[in-house]
C-alpha positions in Angstrom: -5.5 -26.1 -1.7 -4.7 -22.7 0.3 -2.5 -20.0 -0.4 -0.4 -19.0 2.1 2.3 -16.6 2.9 5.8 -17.8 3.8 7.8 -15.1 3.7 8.2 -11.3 3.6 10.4 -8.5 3.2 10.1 -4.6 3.1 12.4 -1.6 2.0 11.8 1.3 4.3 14.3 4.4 2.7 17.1 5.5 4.6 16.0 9.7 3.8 14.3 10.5 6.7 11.9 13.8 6.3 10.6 15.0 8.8 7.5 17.7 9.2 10.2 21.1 9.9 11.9 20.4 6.3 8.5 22.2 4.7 9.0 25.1 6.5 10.1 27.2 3.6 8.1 25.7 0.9 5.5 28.0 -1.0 2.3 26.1 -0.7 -0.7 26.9 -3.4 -4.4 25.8 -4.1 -5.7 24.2 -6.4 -6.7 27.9 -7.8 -3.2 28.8 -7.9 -3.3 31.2 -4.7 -0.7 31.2 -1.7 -1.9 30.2 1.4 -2.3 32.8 3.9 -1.4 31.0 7.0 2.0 30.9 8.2 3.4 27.2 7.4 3.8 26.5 10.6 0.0 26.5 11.0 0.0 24.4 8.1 2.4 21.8 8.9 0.6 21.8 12.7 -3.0 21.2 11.4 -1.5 18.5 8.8 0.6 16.4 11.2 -3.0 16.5 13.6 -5.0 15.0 10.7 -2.9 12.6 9.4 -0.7 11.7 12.2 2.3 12.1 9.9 5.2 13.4 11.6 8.3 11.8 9.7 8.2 10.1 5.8 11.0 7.5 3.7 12.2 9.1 0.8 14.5 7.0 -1.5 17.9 8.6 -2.3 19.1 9.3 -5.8 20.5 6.2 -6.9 17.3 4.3 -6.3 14.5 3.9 -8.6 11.1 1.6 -7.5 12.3 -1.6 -9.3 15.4 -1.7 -7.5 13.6 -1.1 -4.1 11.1 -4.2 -5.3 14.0 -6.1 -5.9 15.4 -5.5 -2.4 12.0 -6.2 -0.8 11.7 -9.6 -2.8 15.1 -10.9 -1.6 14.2 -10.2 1.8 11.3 -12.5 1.1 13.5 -15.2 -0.7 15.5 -15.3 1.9 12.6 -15.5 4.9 10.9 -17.9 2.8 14.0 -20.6 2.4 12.8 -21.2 -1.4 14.7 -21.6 -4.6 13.9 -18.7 -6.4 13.7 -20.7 -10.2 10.3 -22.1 -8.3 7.9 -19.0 -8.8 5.5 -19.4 -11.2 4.3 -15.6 -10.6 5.7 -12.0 -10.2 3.5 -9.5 -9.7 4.4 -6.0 -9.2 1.9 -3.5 -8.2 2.6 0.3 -8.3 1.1 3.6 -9.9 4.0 5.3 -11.7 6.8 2.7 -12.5 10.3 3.9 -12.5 11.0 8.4 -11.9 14.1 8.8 -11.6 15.5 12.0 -9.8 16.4 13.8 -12.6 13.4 13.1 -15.0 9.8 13.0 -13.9 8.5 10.4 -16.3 7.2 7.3 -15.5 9.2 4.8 -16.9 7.1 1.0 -17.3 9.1 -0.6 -20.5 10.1 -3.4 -19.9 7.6 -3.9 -16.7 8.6 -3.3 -13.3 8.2 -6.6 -12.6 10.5 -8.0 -15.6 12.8 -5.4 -14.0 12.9 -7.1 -10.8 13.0 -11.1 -12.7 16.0 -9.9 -14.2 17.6 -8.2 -11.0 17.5 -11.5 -9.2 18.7 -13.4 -12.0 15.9 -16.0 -12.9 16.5 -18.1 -15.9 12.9 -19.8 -15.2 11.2 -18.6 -18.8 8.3 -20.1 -17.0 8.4 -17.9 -14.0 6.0 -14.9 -15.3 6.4 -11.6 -14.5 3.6 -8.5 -14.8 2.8 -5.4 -13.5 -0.5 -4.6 -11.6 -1.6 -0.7 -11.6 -4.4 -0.8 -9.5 -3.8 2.4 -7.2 -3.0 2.0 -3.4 -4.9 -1.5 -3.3 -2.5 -2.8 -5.8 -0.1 -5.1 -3.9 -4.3 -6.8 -2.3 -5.1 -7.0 -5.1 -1.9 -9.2 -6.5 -2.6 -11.5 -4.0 -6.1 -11.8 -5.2 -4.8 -12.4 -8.7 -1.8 -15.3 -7.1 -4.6 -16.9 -4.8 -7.0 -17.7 -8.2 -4.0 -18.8 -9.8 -2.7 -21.0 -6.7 -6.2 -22.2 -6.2 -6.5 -23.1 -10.0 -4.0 -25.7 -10.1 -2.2 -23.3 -12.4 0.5 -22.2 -10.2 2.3 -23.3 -6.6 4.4 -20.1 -5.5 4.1 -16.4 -6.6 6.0 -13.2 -5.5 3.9 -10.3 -5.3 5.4 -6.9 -4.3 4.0 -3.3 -3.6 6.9 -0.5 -4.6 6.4 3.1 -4.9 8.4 6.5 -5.1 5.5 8.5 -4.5 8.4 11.4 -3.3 9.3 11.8 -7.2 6.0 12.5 -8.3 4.6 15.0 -4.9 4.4 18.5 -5.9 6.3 20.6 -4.0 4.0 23.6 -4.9 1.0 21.3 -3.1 0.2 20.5 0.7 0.1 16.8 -0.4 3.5 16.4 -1.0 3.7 15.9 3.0 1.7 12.8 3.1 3.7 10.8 -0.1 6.7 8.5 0.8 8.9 5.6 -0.7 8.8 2.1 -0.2 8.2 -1.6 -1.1 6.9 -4.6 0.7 7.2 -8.0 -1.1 5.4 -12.0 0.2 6.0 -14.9 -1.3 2.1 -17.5 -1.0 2.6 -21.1 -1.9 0.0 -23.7 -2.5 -0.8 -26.1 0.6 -2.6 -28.6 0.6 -4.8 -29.7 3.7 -8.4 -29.7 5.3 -7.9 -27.2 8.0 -8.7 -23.6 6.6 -5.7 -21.5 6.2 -4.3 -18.8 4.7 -6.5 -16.6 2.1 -9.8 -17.4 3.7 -12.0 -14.5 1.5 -11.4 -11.1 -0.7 -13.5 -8.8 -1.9 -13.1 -5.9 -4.4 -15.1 -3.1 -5.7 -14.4 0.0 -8.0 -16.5 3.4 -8.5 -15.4 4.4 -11.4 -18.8 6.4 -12.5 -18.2 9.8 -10.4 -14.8 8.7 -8.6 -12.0 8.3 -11.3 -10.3 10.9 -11.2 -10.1 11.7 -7.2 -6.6 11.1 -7.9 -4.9 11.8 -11.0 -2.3 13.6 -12.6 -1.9 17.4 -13.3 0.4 20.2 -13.7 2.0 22.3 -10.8 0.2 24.4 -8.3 2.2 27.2 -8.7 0.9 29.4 -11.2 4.7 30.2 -11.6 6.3 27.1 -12.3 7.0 26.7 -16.1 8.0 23.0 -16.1 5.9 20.8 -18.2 5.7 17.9 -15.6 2.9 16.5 -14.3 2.6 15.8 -10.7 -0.1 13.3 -8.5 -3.1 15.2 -7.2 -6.0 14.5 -5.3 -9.1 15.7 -4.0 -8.7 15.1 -0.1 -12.3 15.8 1.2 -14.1 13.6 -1.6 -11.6 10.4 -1.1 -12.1 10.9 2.7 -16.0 10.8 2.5 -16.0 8.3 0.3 -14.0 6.2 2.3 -15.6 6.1 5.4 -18.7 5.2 3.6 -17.6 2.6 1.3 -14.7 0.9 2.7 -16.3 0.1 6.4 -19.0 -2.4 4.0 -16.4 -3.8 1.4 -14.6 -4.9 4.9 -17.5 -6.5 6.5 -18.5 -8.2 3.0 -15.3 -9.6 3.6 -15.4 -11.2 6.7 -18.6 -12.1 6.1 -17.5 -14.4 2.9 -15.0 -15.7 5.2 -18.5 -16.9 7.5 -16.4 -15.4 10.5 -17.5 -12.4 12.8 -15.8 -9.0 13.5 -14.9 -10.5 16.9 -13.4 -13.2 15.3 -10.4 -10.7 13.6 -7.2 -10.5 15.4 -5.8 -7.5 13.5 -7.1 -5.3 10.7 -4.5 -3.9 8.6 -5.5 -1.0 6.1 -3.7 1.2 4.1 -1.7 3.4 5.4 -3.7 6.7 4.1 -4.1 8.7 6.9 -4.7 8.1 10.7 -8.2 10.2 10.8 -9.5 8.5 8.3 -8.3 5.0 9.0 -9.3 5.2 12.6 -12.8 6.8 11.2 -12.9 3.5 8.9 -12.8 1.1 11.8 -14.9 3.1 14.2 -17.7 2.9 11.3 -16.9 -0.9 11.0 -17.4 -1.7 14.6 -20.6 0.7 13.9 -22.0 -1.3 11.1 -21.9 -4.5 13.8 -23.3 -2.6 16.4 -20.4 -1.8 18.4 -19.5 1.1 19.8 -15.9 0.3 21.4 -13.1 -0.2 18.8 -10.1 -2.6 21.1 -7.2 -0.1 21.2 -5.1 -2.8 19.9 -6.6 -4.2 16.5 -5.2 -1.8 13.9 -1.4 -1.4 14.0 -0.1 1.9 12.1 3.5 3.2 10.8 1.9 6.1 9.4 3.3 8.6 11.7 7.1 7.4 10.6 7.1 6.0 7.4 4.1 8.3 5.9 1.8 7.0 2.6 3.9 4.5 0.4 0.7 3.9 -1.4 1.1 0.2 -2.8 3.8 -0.4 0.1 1.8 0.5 3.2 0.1 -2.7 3.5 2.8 -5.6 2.9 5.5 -3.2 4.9 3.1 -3.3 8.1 2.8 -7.3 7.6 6.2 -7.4 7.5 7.3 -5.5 10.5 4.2 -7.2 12.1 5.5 -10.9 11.5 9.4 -10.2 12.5 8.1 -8.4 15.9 9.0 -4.7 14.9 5.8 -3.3 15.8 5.7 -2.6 20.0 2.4 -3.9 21.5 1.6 -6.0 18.0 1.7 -9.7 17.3 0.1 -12.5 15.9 -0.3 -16.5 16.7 -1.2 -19.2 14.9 -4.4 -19.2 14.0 -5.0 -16.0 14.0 -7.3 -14.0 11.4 -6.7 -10.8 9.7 -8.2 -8.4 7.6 -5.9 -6.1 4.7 -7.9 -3.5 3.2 -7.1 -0.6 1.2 -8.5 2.1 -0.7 -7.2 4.2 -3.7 -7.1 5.7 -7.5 -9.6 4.3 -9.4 -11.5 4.8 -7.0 -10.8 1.1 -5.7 -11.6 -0.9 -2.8 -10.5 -4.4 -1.5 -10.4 -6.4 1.5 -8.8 -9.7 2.3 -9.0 -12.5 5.2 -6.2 -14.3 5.8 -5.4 -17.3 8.9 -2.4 -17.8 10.4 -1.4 -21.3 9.6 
């Protein structure tokens, strides 16, 4: 039996923000000191590192459940399927529903029992659960649907990375330019034949020892600010060097479990994060097989326009990738790809997948 993916759908916000709107923000360190440089500077050096130049931010009457649920009938209605047939939703994300006026997370019920009840399943058999797992989250649902495919114990499952990163990003903090909105949803279903198809391999690995808390939750930069809310945080340089040393080998594990080679990989698509350390990622791949030229056309990126959706990044790329909405990006039968993402926890995962 293989799992495999017949259909997608995406959310991508209608707020567009672009890099000038940060001009008049007061940015802070983590010490609680103004930067110095002009934010010009700032917002010039940031959009060279990360490639960033425009993000998605959800408008007010959205929260992520209802962006999930928008993703996942796009997928229904690519897939052709009668929605009383899932067995399985899973619903990875970090923070559950923020709304715009209150900055906690709201999980209860789950995100995902959220999204059953928004498309109006009356299957009681049809499970729904929410996976926080960080920016691997939405991989690492289609790990969890692939056992259960593979098991016998289930035939379709809806898995769905949503996130509105936006109502969590300091506005005090530098970050806040790299956070956007979003949700990607796929439907797998069990097939049965001998050809090899569909979730060939997956690997996952967490450092939880010294790297928990790169990213976590804390209080305002701005020495100033007398809100009690808590807002997400990381610690750039550390999750960038641990990145480029880790993810590169959890990839090649990988493909190696998949007994293919890196030549054999059509595209490679990894979290959205940031393009110097995604393209710094694959270059140390290519490194770790001995080669020294990365094709200009393996890894596809939305970063610069749609920004970090954390959970999203990943199933919004397939998406636009399978309906042709990426320029110079496509895929044929047959071909094999790689997801892999990093993020809080710290955790990794890769996946190969086949084009049926």
């Amino acid at each position: 039996m293989h799992s495999v993916i017949i259909g997608t759908g995406s959310y991508i916000p209608t707020k567009i923000i672009y890099n000038k709107d940060f001009i008049n923000h007061e940015f802070y360190d983590l010490n609680g000191n103004i930067f110095e440089k002009p934010n010009e500077e700032v917002i010039e050096q940031f959009e060279k590192i990360t490639g960033i130049k425009e993000r998605r931010y959800v408008t007010n009457d959205l929260l992520a459940s209802d962006i999930a649920f928008i993703a996942a009938e796009e997928a229904l209605a690519s897939s052709k399927i009668d929605k009383e047939s899932l067995d399985y939703i899973i619903v990875a994300h970090n923070l559950g529903d923020v709304s715009a006026g209150n900055k906690i997370p709201d999980i209860v019920p789950t995100i995902a029992s959220r999204v059953k009840h928004k498309l109006k399943i009356e299957n009681p058999y049809t499970i729904p659960y929410d996976l926080p797992f960080g920016c691997p989250g939405w991989i690492q649902g289609m790990i969890h649907a692939d056992y259960f495919l593979k098991s016998g114990d289930a035939k379709r499952a809806l898995i769905i990375g949503a996130e509105t990163l936006s109502r969590m990003s300091d506005p005090h903090d530098r970050d806040q330019m790299i956070y956007s909105d979003g949700a990607g949803a796929t439907i797998i279903e069990a097939t049965p034949g001998n050809e090899p198809v569909g979730i060939l391999s997956h690997v996952t690995q967490s450092d939880t020892l010294d790297q928990a808390y790169l990213l976590y939750l804390d209080k305002s930069y701005n020495p100033n600010y007398n809100g009690d809310e808590l807002y997400l945080k990381m610690k750039g340089r550390k999750v960038y060097q641990y990145a480029l040393k880790m993810v590169p080998q959890v990839v090649k594990k990988s493909i190696e479990k998949a007994e293919l080679s890196l030549g054999d990989i059509r595209k490679i698509l990894i979290h959205q994060a940031n393009t110097k350390m995604d393209e710094a990622i694959l270059k140390r791949l290519f490194l770790l097989y001995g080669e020294k030229d990365v094709p200009p056309d393996i890894m596809p990126m939305v970063i610069s326009w749609l920004g970090n959706s954390s959970v999203a990044t990943v199933p919004t790329l397939l998406d636009l990738l399978l309906k042709g909405r990426l320029d110079n990006h496509d895929v044929m039968k047959g071909a094999n790809l790689v997801f892999a993402s990093i993020g809080a926890g710290m955790n990794i995962n890769s996946m190969v997948y086949r084009m049926p």
